[in-house]
C-alpha positions as CSV (number, residue, x, y, z in Angstrom):
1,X,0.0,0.0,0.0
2,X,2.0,3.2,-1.3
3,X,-1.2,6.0,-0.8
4,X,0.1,8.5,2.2
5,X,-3.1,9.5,4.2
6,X,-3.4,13.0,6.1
7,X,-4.2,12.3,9.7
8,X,-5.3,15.3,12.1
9,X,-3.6,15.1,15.5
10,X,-5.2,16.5,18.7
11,X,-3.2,19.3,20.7
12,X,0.6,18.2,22.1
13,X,0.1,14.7,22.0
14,X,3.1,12.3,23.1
15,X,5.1,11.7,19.6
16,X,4.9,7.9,20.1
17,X,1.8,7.4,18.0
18,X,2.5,10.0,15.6
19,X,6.1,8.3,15.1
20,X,4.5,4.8,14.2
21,X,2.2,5.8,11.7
22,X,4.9,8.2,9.6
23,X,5.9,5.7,7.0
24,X,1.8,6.1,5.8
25,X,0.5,9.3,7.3
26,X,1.6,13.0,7.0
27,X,0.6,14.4,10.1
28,X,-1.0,17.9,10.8
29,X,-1.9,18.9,14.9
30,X,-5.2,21.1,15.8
31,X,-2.6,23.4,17.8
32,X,-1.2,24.4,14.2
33,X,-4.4,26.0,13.6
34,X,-5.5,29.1,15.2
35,X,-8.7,27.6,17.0
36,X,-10.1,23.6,17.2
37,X,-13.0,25.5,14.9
38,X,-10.8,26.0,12.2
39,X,-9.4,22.5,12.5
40,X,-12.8,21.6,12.1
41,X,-13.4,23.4,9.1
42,X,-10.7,22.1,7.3
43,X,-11.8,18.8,7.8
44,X,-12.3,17.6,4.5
45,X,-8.5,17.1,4.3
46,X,-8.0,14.3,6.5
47,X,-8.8,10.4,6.0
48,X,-8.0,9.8,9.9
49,X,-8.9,11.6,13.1
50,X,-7.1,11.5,16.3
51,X,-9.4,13.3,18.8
52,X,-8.9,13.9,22.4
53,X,-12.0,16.7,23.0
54,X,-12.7,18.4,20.2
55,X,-16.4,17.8,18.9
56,X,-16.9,15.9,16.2
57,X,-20.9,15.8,15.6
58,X,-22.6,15.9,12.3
59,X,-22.4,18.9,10.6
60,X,-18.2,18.3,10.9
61,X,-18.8,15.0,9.5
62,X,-21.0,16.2,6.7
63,X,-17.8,18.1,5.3
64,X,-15.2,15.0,6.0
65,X,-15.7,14.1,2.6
66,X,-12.0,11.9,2.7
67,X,-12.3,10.3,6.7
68,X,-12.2,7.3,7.1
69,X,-11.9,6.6,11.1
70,X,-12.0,8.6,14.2
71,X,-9.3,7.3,16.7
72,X,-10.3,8.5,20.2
73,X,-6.8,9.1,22.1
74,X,-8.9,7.7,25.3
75,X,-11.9,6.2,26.2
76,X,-15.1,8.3,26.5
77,X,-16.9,9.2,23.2
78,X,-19.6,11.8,24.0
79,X,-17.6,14.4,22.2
80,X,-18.6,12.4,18.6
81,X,-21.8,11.8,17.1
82,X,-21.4,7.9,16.8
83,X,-24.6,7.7,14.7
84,X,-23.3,10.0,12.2
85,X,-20.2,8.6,11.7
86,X,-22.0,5.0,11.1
87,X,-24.3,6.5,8.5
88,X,-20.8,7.3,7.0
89,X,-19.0,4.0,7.1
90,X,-16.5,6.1,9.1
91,X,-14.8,3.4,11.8
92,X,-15.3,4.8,15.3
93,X,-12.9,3.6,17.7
94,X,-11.0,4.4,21.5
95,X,-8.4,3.1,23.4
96,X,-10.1,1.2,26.2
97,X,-8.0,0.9,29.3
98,X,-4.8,2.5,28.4
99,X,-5.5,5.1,31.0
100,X,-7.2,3.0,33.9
101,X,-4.0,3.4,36.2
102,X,-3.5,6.9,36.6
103,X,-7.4,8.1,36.4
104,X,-8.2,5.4,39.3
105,X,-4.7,6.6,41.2
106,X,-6.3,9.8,40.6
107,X,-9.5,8.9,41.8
108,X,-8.1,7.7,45.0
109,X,-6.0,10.9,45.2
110,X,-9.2,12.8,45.5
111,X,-10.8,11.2,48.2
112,X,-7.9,11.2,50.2
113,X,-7.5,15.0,49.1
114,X,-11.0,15.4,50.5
115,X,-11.1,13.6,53.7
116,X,-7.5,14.7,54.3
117,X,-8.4,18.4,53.9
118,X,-5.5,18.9,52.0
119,X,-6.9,22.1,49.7
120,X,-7.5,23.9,52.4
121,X,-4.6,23.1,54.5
122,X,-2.4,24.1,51.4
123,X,-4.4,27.4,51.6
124,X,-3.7,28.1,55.2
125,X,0.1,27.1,55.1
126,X,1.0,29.4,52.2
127,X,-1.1,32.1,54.3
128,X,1.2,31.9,57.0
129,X,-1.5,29.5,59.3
130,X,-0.5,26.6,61.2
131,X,-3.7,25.8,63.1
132,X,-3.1,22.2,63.2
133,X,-6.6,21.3,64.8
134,X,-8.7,23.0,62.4
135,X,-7.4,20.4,59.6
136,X,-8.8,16.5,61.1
137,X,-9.4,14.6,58.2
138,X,-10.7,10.8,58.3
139,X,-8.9,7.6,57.7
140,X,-10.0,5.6,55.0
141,X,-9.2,2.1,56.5
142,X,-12.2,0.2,57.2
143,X,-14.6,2.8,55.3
144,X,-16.9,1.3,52.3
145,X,-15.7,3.0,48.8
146,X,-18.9,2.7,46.1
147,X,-18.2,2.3,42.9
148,X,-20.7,3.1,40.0
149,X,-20.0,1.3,37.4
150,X,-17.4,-1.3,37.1
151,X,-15.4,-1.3,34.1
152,X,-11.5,-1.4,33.7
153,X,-11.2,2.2,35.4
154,X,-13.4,0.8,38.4
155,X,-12.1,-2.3,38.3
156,X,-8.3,-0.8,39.2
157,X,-9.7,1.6,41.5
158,X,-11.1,-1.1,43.2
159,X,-7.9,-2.6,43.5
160,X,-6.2,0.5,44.8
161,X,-8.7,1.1,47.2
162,X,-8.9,-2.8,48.2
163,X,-4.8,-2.1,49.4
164,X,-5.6,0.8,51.7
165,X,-7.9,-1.1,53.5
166,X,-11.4,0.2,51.8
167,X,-14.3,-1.8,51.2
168,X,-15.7,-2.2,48.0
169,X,-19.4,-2.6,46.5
170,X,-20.7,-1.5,43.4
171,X,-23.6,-0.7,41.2
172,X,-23.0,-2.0,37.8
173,X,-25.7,-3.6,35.8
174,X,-24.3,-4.0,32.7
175,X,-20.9,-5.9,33.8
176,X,-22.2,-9.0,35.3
177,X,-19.3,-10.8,34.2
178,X,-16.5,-8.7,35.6
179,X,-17.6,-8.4,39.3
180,X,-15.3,-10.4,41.3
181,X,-15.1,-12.1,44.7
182,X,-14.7,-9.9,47.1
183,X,-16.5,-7.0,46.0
184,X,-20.4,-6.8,46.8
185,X,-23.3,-5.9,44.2
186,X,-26.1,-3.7,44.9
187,X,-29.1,-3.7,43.2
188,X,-30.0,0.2,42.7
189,X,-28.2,3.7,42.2
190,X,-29.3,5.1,45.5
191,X,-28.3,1.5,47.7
192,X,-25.1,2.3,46.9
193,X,-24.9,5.5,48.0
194,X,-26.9,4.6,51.1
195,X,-24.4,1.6,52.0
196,X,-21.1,3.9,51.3
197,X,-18.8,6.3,52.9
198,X,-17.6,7.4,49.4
199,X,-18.9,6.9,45.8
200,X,-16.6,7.0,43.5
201,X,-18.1,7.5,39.6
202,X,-16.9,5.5,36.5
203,X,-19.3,5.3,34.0
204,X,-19.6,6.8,30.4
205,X,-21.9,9.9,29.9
206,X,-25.0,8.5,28.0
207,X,-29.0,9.3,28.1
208,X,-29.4,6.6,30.8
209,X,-26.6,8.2,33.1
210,X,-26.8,11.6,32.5
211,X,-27.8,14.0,35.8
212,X,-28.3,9.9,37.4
213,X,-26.8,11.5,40.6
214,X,-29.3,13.7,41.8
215,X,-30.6,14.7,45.2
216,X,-32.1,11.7,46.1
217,X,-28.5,9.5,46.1
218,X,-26.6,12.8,47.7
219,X,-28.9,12.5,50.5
220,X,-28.8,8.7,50.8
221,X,-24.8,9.6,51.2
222,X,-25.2,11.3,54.0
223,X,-23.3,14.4,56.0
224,X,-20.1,12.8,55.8
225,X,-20.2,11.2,52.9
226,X,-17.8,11.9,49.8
227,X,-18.8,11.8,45.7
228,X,-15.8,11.7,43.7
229,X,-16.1,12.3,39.8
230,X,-13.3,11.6,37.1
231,X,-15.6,10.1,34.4
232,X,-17.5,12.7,33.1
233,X,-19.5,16.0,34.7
234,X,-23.2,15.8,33.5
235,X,-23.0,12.1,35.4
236,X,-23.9,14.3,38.2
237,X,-26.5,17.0,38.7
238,X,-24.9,19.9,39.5
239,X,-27.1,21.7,40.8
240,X,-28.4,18.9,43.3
241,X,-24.8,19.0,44.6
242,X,-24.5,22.6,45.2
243,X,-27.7,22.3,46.9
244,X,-26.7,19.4,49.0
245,X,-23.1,20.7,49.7
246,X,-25.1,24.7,50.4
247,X,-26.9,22.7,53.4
248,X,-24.1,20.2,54.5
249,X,-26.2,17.1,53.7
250,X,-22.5,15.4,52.4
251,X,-19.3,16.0,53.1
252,X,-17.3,16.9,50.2
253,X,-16.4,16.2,46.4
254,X,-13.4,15.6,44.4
255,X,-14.1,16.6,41.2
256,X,-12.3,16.4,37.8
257,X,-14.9,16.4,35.2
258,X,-17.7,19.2,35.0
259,X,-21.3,19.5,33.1
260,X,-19.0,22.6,31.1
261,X,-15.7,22.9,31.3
262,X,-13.5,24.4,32.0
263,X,-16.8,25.3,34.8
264,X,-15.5,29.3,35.2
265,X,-14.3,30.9,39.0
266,X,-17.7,32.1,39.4
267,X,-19.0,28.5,39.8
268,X,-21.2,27.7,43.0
269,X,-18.9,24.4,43.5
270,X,-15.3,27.0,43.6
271,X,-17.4,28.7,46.6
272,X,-16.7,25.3,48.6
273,X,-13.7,24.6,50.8
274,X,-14.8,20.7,50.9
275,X,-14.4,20.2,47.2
276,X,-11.2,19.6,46.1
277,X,-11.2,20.2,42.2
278,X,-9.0,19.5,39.1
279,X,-8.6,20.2,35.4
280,X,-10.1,16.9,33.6
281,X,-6.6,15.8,34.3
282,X,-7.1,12.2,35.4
283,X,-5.3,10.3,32.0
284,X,-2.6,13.2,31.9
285,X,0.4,11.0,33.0
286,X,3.2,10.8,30.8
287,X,2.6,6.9,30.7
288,X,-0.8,7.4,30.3
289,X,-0.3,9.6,27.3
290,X,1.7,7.3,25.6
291,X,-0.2,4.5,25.5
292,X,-3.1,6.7,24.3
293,X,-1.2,7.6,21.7
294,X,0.1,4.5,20.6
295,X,-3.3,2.6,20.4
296,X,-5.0,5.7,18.6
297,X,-2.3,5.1,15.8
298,X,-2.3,1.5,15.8
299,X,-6.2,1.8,15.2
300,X,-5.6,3.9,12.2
301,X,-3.2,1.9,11.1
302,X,-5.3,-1.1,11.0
303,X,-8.1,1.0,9.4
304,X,-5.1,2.2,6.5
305,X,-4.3,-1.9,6.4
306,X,-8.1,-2.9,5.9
307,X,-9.3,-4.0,8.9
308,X,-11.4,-2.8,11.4
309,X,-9.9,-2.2,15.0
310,X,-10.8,-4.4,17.8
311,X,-12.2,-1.3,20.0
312,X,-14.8,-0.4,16.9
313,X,-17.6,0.9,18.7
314,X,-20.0,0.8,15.5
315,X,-18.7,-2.4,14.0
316,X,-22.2,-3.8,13.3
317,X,-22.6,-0.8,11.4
318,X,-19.8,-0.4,9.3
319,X,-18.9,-3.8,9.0
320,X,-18.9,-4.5,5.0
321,X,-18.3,-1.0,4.3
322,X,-14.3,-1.5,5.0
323,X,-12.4,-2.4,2.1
C-alpha cells in the first residue's frame, strides 16, 4: 500500500503514535491551527482523526468528505456523534483501558484530598497559618468505597482502594461478568450511595446516566459522605450537589470532570472549601499519554491496512463498508 493518508492530531500529544504511523500518514496537529473551529473546518482534508475533545458531531462530519476513522486518544466518546459517523461508514474507535491506572490513582487521590483536607490546609500554610486542629481529616481504612459502574477504570480503582484497606461494593448492571469475589453488588443507584462512605463515579456519559446522581443518592450519602467524579460531569446533577453541599447534607467532592468545562471561578462548586477540584486531568500522565497515543495510531493503522480495530464501537454498522 504506497497512498500516504493525512491524519489530524489533537493538541501536544506524546510523539509515540505520531512516530508509528509516519511511513503512511503525514501528520497535521489542531494546535497548528489558530482555533479547534478552524481544525474543524478544514476537515475535508483528512482520512484519519485522532481526537482527544474536540467535537466531532454531524455537521463536521457532513464536510469529511475523505475520513475514514476517528481514533479517540482515550476512552469516553460523548464528544462524537457515533450515529453520524455509522451512517458514513467512518470506523469509530477508542483506546479502552490504556488510562485506567492513573485516572483510578487519581481517583483515589481525590478522596484522600477530600477527607484529608489537603486544599484547604495548602491554603492556610501558604497564608502563613499553622492551626493544626482546624485540619482533622478521616482515615479511609475500614470505610466502604462505592463504585458506579465497574469497568477497567473501576475495576483498578477497586484494587487501589482494596490495598488501603477500603471496602468495596458497586452498582453496575451492565458488567455482570467482571464483578469479582470480594467485592459486593447492589441492586440500585441510591443503595449504593446509602451503603457507602464514598462513591466514587466510573461510567460513560450517555441518556441513561446523564444527571443519574441527583438529590435523592446525595442525600442517601449522607453528612459525611464523599462523591468523587473523574468520568465525566453531566453524570452528576450539579445543581443537586450545590444544593446538597449549600446545606451540608454530604461532606465533600473531588471533582475532575464538570457538566461545562472548564466550569469558570464564578461556579457555585469554587465557593466550597470541601471540594477539592482538578482540570479533567485524570489520564494526563506521561505513561498514560503514551499509551493513548500508541493505540489511537495502531487503530488507524489497522483501518489504513483494511481491517477494522478491535475497539470499533459501531462495527455492526460499518462492518462490510471497509475495504
Amino acid at each position: 500500500m504506497t497512498d500516504s493518508w493525512h491524519v489530524l492530531l489533537p493538541p501536544a500529544i506524546d510523539p509515540a503514535g505520531p512516530a508509528a504511523i509516519s511511513d503512511f500518514a503525514e501528520c497535521t496537529g489542531m494546535d497548528e491551527y489558530e482555533s479547534v473551529d478552524d481544525a474543524m473546518a478544514d476537515i475535508d482534508r483528512y482520512d484519519a482523526v485522532i481526537v482527544r475533545v474536540a467535537p466531532i458531531d454531524a455537521d463536521v462530519l457532513d464536510r469529511a468528505d475523505r475520513l475514514k476513522v476517528i481514533a479517540k486518544h482515550g476512552t469516553g466518546l460523548d464528544n462524537v456523534d457515533i450515529d453520524a459517523a455509522s451512517d458514513r461508514d467512518i470506523v469509530v474507535c477508542n483506546t479502552p483501558g490504556v488510562n485506567a491506572r492513573s485516572v483510578a490513582e487519581h481517583a483515589i487521590a481525590l478522596l484522600f484530598g477530600v477527607q484529608r483536607n489537603l486544599h484547604t490546609a495548602d491554603k492556610h500554610v501558604r497564608a502563613g497559618g499553622w492551626e493544626r486542629n482546624t485540619y482533622r481529616g478521616h482515615e479511609l481504612d475500614g470505610d466502604t468505597l462505592g463504585l458506579m459502574g465497574f469497568g477497567s477504570i473501576a475495576r483498578e480503582t477497586a484494587r487501589l482502594a482494596e490495598g488501603i484497606g477500603l471496602d468495596i461494593i458497586t452498582y453496575d448492571p451492565h458488567h455482570d461478568e467482571s464483578i469479582r469475589d470480594g467485592v459486593v453488588r447492589v441492586t440500585t443507584l441510591t443503595e449504593l450511595f446509602e451503603r457507602s462512605d464514598a462513591v466514587s463515579l466510573h461510567v460513560p456519559l450517555t441518556d441513561g446516566t446523564r444527571n443519574a446522581v441527583s438529590a435523592e443518592q446525595l442525600d442517601a450519602l449522607g453528612e459525611t459522605g464523599v462523591v468523587i467524579n473523574t468520568a465525566r460531569g453531566g453524570v452528576i446533577d450539579e445543581d443537586a450537589l450545590v444544593e446538597a453541599l449549600d446545606r451540608n447534607a454530604i461532606g465533600g467532592a473531588g471533582l475532575d470532570t464538570f457538566q461545562n468545562e472548564p466550569p469558570g471561578a464564578d461556579h457555585p462548586l469554587c465557593a466550597h472549601d470541601s471540594v477539592l477540584l482538578t482540570p479533567h486531568i485524570g489520564g494526563v500522565t506521561v505513561e498514560a499519554l503514551r499509551r493513548m497515543s500508541e493505540g489511537a495510531a495502531a487503530n488507524v493503522r489497522t483501518v489504513y491496512e483494511g481491517g477494522i480495530p478491535e475497539p470499533t464501537v459501531n462495527r455492526e454498522a460499518i462492518e462490510g463498508a471497509i475495504q
